[in-house]
C-alpha positions in Angstrom: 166.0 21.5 -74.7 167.3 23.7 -77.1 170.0 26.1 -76.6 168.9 30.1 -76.2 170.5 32.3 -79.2 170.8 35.9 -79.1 174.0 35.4 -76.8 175.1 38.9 -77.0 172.0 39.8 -75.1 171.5 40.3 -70.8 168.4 38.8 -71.5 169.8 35.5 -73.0 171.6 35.0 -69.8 169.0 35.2 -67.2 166.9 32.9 -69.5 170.0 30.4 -69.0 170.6 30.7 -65.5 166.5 30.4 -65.2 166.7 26.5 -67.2 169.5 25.6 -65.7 167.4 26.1 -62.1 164.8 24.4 -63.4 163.5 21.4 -62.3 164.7 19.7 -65.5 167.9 21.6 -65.5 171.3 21.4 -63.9 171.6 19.5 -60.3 174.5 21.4 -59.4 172.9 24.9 -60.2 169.4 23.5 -58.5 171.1 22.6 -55.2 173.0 26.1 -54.9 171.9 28.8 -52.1 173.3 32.0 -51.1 175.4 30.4 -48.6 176.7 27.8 -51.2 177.6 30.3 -53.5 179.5 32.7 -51.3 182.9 31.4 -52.2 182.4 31.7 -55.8 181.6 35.5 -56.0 184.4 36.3 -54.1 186.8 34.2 -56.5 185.6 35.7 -59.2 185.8 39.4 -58.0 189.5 38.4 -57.1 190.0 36.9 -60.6 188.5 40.5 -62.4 191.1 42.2 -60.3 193.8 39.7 -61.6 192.5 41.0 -64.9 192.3 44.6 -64.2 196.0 44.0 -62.7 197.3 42.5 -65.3 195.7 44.8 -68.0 194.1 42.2 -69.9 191.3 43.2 -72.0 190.5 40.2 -73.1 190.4 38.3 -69.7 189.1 41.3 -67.8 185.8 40.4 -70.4 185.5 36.6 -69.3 186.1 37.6 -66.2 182.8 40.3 -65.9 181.3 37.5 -67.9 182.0 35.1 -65.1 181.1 38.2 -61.8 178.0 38.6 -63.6 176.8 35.0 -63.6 177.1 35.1 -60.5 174.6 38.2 -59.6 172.3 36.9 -61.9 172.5 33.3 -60.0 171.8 34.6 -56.8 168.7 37.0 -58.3 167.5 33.8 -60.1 167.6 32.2 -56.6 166.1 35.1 -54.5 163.2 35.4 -57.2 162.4 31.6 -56.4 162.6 32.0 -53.0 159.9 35.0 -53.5 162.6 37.6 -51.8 163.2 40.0 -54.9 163.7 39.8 -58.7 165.4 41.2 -61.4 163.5 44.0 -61.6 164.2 45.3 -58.4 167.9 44.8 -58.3 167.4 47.2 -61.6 165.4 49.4 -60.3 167.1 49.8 -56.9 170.5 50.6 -58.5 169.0 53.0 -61.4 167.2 55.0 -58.8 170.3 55.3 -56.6 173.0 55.9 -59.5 170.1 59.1 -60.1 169.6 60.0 -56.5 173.3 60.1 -56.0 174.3 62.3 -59.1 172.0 65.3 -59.3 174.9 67.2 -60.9 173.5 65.4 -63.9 169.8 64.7 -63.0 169.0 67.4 -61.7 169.7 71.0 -60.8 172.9 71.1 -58.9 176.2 72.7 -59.8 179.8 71.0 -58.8 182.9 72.1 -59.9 185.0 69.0 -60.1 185.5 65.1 -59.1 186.5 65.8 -55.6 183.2 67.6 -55.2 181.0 64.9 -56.8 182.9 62.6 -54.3 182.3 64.8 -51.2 178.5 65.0 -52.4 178.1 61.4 -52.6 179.4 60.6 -49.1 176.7 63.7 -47.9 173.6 61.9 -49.7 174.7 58.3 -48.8 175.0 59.8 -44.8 171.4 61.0 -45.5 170.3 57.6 -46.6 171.4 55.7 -44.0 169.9 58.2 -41.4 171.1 60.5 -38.3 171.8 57.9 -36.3 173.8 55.4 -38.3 177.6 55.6 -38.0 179.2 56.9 -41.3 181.2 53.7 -41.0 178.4 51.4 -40.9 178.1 50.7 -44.1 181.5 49.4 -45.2 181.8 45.7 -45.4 183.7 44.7 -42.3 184.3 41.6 -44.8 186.9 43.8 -46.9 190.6 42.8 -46.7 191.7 45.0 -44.1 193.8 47.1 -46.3 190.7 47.6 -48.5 188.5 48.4 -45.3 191.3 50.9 -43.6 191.8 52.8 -47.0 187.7 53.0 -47.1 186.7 54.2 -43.7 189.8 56.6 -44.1 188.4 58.1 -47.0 184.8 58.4 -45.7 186.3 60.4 -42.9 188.1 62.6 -44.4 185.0 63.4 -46.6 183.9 65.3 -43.9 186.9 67.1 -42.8 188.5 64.5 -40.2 192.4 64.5 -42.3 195.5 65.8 -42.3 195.7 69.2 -43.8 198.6 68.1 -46.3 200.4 65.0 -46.9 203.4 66.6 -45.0 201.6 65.5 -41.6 200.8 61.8 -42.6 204.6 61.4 -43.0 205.0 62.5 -40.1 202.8 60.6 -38.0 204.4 57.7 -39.9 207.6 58.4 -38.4 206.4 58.5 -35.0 204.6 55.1 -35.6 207.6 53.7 -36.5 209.1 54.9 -33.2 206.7 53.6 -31.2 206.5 50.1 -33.0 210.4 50.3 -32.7 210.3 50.7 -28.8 207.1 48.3 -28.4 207.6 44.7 -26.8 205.2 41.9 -25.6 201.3 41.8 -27.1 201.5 45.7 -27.8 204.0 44.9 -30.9 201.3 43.9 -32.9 199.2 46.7 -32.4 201.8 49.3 -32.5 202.2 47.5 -35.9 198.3 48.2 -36.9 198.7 51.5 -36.2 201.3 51.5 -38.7 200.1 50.1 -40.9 196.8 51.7 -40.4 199.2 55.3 -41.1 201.1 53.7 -44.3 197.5 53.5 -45.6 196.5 56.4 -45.0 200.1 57.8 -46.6 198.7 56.2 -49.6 195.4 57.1 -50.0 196.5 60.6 -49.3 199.2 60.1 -52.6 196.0 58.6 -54.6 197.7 55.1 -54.2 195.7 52.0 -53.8 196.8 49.9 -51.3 195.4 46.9 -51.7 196.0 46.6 -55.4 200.1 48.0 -54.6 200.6 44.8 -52.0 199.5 42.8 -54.8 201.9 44.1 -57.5 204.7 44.0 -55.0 203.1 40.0 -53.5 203.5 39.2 -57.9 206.8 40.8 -58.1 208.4 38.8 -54.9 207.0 35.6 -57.1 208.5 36.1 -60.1 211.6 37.1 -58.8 211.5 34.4 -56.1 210.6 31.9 -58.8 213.7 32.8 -61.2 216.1 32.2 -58.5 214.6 29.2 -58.2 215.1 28.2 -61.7 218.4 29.3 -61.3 219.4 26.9 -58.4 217.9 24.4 -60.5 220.2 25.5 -64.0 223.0 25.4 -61.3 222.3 21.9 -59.7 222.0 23.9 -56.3 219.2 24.0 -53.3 218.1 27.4 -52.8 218.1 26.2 -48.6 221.6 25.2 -48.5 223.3 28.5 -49.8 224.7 31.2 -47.6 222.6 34.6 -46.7 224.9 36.5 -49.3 225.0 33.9 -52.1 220.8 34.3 -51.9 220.7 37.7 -51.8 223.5 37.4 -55.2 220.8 35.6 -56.6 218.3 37.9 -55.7 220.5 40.6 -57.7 220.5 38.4 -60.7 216.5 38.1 -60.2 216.0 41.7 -60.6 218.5 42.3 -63.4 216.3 39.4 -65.3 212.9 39.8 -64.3 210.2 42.9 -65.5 209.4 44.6 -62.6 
């Protein structure tokens, strides 16, 4: 079988994923489901946010490369299993990106982003129907600092948020009180709530969450990892110094470190 050309084209691809399910194609691609595959698309939406993280370019490219295999894998699979095809994953999301912006398809006047956002949340909640929660929809699947920022912004879409950021604070104060004076089982959710309030502190300051416990999870590493490198310079273990002779070290880390 001869390789496809044209490799710059979308087209090109699903004819590759299309041999490699055939019955003369790949075994490994043949024997994959939906199920099988589940673990794969969520590594590689974690690996494009590594790349979107790290500012990469170049990476952040093989990385859509690698996301988009996989939604063309799992169409491949769904159009052999007579559930959908291509054409109406297309044709689904074309009609919606129009339906959802008739600032631009149609008639309708907004003044800025915040309105276009507020818009989409009103056509989505006509979507899903009157008697579907506005929460429904978000993937209880999410890490939970992805889901809290979510549902907290769908809320306050339609008016259910502090009236300034002054308030959140606030409230983040008194959640630190009551976490503070907390004992037993109710620690831990006297720590949700707080959480669930520092979240909402940063959504409110236009602060990801999720992607700021990442940066701050990488910075721990790396400065972590060079005091590590120093014990081993030194011909010291890490475990056997004092509380302040680590936390000299962690000085030295940050003084040597980016970040």
């Amino acid at each position: 079988m001869s390789a496809p050309k044209n490799l710059d084209k979308f087209e090109t691809l699903v004819e590759i994923i299309a041999q490699l399910r055939a019955p003369d194609g790949c075994p490994w691609d043949r024997e994959q489901t939906h199920a099988s595959l589940r673990e794969f698309l969520l590594e590689e939406s974690y690996e494009v946010l590594a790349a979107l993280d790290e500012g990469n370019s170049e990476k952040l490219c093989q990385e859509l490369g690698d996301l988009l295999l996989q939604i063309v894998l799992h169409t491949q699979i769904a159009t052999e299993a007579g559930e959908f095809k291509l054409g109406d994953v297309m044709s689904g999301i074309n009609a919606k990106l129009i339906r959802r912006h008739p600032h631009v398809f149609g008639s309708e006047k907004v003044k800025d982003a915040a309105e276009v956002s507020h818009n989409w949340e009103a056509i989505k909640q006509e979507e899903r129907g009157a008697d579907t929660s506005l929460l429904a929809s978000v993937p209880g699947q999410m890490p939970a600092l992805s889901y809290s920022q979510a549902v907290q912004r769908r809320v306050a879409e339609v008016g259910f948020d502090w009236p300034d950021t002054d308030g959140v604070i606030d409230k983040l104060a008194e959640e630190v009180g009551e976490f503070k004076q907390s004992a037993g089982e109710q620690k831990a959710e006297e720590f949700g709530d707080l959480l669930f309030t520092l979240v909402n502190v940063a959504r409110r300051m236009g602060i990801d969450s999720e992607s700021a416990l990442r940066q701050a999870n990488q910075k721990f590493y790396r400065r972590f990892s060079y005091m590590e490198n120093l014990c081993r310079q030194r011909g010291v273990t890490f475990a056997t110094l004092s509380f302040d002779q680590q936390n000299a070290l962690w000085d030295e880390a940050k003084k040597g470190t980016k970040g």
